[in-house]
Phi, psi and omega in degrees: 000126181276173170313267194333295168299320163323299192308289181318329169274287231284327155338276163337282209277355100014265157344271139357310172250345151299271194336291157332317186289311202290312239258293180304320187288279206332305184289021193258311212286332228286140156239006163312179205216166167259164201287177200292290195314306189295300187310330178287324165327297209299317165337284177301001162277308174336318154216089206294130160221183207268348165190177184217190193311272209247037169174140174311184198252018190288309170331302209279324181297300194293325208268023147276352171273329173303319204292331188298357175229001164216041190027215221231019153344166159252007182273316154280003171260005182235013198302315206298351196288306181318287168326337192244295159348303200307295160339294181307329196282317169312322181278350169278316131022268156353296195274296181310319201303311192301322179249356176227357177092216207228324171293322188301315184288329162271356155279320188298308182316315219274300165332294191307304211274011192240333190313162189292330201283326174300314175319300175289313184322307201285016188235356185217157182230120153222182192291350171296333206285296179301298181344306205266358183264300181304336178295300172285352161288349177270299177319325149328310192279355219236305146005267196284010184267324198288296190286017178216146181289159197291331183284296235282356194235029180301310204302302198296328207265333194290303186294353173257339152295348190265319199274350170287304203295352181295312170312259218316328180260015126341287182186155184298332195278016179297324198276356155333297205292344198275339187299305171333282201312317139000281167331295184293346172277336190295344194262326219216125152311338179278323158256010166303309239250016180254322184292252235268359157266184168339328182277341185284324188302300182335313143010266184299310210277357162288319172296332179289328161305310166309308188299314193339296188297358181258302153012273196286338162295344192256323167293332183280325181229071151051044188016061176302304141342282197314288161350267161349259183314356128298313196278339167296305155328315185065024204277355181278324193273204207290146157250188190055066201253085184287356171261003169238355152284323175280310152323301188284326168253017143263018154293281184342324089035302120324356189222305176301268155189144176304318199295315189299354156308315186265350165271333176286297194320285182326341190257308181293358175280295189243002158261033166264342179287102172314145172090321164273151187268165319317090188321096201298137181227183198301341214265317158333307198259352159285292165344290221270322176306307205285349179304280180335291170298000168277335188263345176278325168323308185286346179293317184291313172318297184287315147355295194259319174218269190216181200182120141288159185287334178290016156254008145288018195300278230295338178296312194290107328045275182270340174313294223295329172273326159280347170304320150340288197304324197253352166272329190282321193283339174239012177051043183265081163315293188313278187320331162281330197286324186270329156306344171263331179298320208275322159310287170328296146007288236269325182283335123346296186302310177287331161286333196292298183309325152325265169293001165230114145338284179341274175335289182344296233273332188280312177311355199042059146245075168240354148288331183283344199246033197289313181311313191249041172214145164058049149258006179266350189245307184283334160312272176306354155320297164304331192277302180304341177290324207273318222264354172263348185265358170050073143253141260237326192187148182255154183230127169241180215206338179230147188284323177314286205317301168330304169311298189296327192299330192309291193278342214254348176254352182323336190247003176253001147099342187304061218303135171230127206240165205232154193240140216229094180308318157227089169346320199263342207219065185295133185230060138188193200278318194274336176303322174301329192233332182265009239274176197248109183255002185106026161229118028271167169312295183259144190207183200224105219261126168231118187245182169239321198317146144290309166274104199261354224289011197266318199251310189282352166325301167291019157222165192269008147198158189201114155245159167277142146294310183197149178229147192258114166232211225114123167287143147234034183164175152228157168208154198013064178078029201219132179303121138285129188251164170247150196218132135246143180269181188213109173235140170283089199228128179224177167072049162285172198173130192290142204240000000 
């Protein structure tokens, strides 16, 4: 290792691990709750399987693995998030050094772990998280396969076959990269000749070895996933939608970051043109092959029905390294310096809002954080009404409320069973595993609804008892509450 990477790695991972430290303090300071999704997350550690309804099962491996050594806290079930961000940023490291050299690697890192969208992932554990660490852990692999002949990079072509698929059992959008890649032999001789020779199969048949158990879990329960995820699409409704391709993709703007955005427009607009800055060269146009098409996917998405903005997540991998790389080619300091100032900022603001309510409420976003508050009060709250009314077991009707009711009752032993409207045709994880078959006889039924009778028909008497509410927010000068009603219902029967 010469000085200069020395010097250049010990920066990087320096950074890095203040940043992760800092990310981890935060979540011990934090009094958010965890979301509808992380509590179901946490659910599914709970009982590890090889895939689950609506998301592969990696999500579910880590945070059992974190809760098994620091238990089931919410600091620790969102711990693997900071950590694995870290990680990623290192494989990014990595990956510019092998195609750019040491300055390109320490900007490209220093970007990756500072984007806005990353700062917030990293206060929270979700399936992006394993996603974008395994992703740039392929992008490493595919780095270093691009500087070697295909016999000399088998081992490498193997270990880059584990890590798409590890990403893919991540979240579905892991088979992205394969597209990429795909994409990208088309541009680059190089990876033609690692993609379409020997090194490609080594590719496939590592990833399929990985992927296999989810495979056969989606054959045993009616490709559910695969299911999920079309219907996640949304592609049955109204289409042609331009006010929601234009939301996705100026979230990007915002989830990526404005300027590195706007330096990738900007390079593709007059740097694809020889002779214009930037000049795109090959290493460019691999990166951008395997980029690109995750956001036009989500852009095709948005188009047609709706696209979140976190599904271009996966992109910012490599964008994050050219943009580096092509701000460094013309040496526009000042403008990297304000992509971190701006980054900085932006990660202040989210953390600050994290640990002070007080802060939510004077800026008025305390409706964006309604999700993560005040299941730590109304959950045992509920448990005690079941427990005065000598109930036998809680029913729930939406998979959030189930999911929060879940983590947030976990220590009162209280089995909540979920009401399953067509048995044959379950559309989540708990309708699926949890479903309500008339045992126990009485149970204590939790709606939002004012009107339940579609669910209380079935049974021969549902009285309310009680309605249960909690503020969690405001929005335009007004308190918001989550309100349940709690009706007693027993003696079901099928119509």
């Amino acid at each position: 290792m010469n000085l200069d990477l020395e010097r250049a790695w010990r920066q990087t991972l320096a950074i890095v691990i203040a940043v992760t430290a800092l990310r981890v303090l935060i979540l011990n300071l934090t009094d958010l709750n965890l979301g509808p999704d992380e509590a179901q997350y946490w659910f599914w550690s709970t009982e590890l399987a090889a895939g689950y309804y609506s998301k592969p099962p990696m999500i579910a491996w880590i945070i059992a693995g974190s809760t098994a050594i620091c238990g089931d806290g919410e600091a620790c079930v969102r711990t693997a998030s900071p950590l694995l961000y870290g990680l990623a940023a290192l494989f990014v490291f990595g990956a510019a050094r092998l195609l750019y050299g040491v300055r390109a690697a320490f900007w490209s890192a220093l970007f990756f772990i500072l984007l806005p969208g990353i700062s917030l992932s990293a206060a929270l554990i979700t399936t992006d998280v394993p996603l974008l660490c395994f992703w740039a852990m392929a992008t490493y692999g595919l780095a270093y396969m691009l500087q070697k002949a295909p016999a000399e990079a088998r081992l490498a072509a193997a270990l880059t076959g584990v890590a798409r698929r590890r990403a893919q059992r991540s979240k579905d959008a892991g088979a992205e990269l394969l597209l990429g890649r795909r994409g990208a032999s088309v541009f680059d001789r190089r990876v033609r000749a690692h993609v379409l020779g020997l090194n490609g199969l080594i590719l496939i048949v590592a990833a399929l070895v990985v992927f296999s158990p989810n495979i056969v879990w989606n054959l045993h329960h009616g490709f559910a996933t695969v299911s999920h995820t079309a219907y996640n699409a949304g592609l049955g409704g109204k289409m042609f939608n331009f006010d929601r391709l234009a939301e996705f993709f100026g979230a990007q703007f915002i989830v990526f970051h404005p300027i590195l955005m706007g330096v990738i427009l900007a390079g593709l607009i007059v740097g694809l043109r020889r002779a214009r800055w930037p000049q795109a060269k090959n290493d460019d146009i691999v990166l951008l092959a395997i980029s690109l098409p995750v956001i036009a996917i989500g852009l095709t998405i948005g188009f047609l029905s709706k696209a979140n903005a976190n599904w271009a997540a996966p992109a910012y991998v490599g964008l994050s390294i050219v943009a580096a790389v092509w701000l460094l080619r013309v040496e526009a300091k000042r403008w990297m310096i304000a992509t971190i100032a701006v980054s900085v900022v932006v990660a202040a603001g989210l953390y600050t809002a994290a640990v002070s309510p007080r802060f939510i409420d004077m800026i008025g976003q305390s409706n964006a954080f309604k999700l993560l508050r005040g299941w730590n009060t109304q959950g045992p709250a509920i448990v005690r009404a079941a427990r005065e009314g000598g109930f036998e077991a809680l029913l729930a009707e939406d998979r959030e409320d189930m999911a929060s009711m879940l983590y947030y009752t976990r220590a009162s032993g209280l089995p909540i069973l979920m009401w399953t409207p067509d048995k044959a045709h379950p559309t989540d994880h708990f309708q699926m595993s949890k479903s309500y078959a008339g045992a126990p006889d009485r149970v204590l039924f939790l709606t939002r609804r004012d009107d339940s009778g579609d669910v209380t028909a079935h049974f021969a008497t549902a009285q309310e008892i009680e309605i249960n509410s909690i503020r969690i927010g405001r929005k335009k000068g007004e308190d918001v509450f989550r309100t349940f009603h709690l009706i007693d219902a027993s003696g079901f029967r099928t119509r």
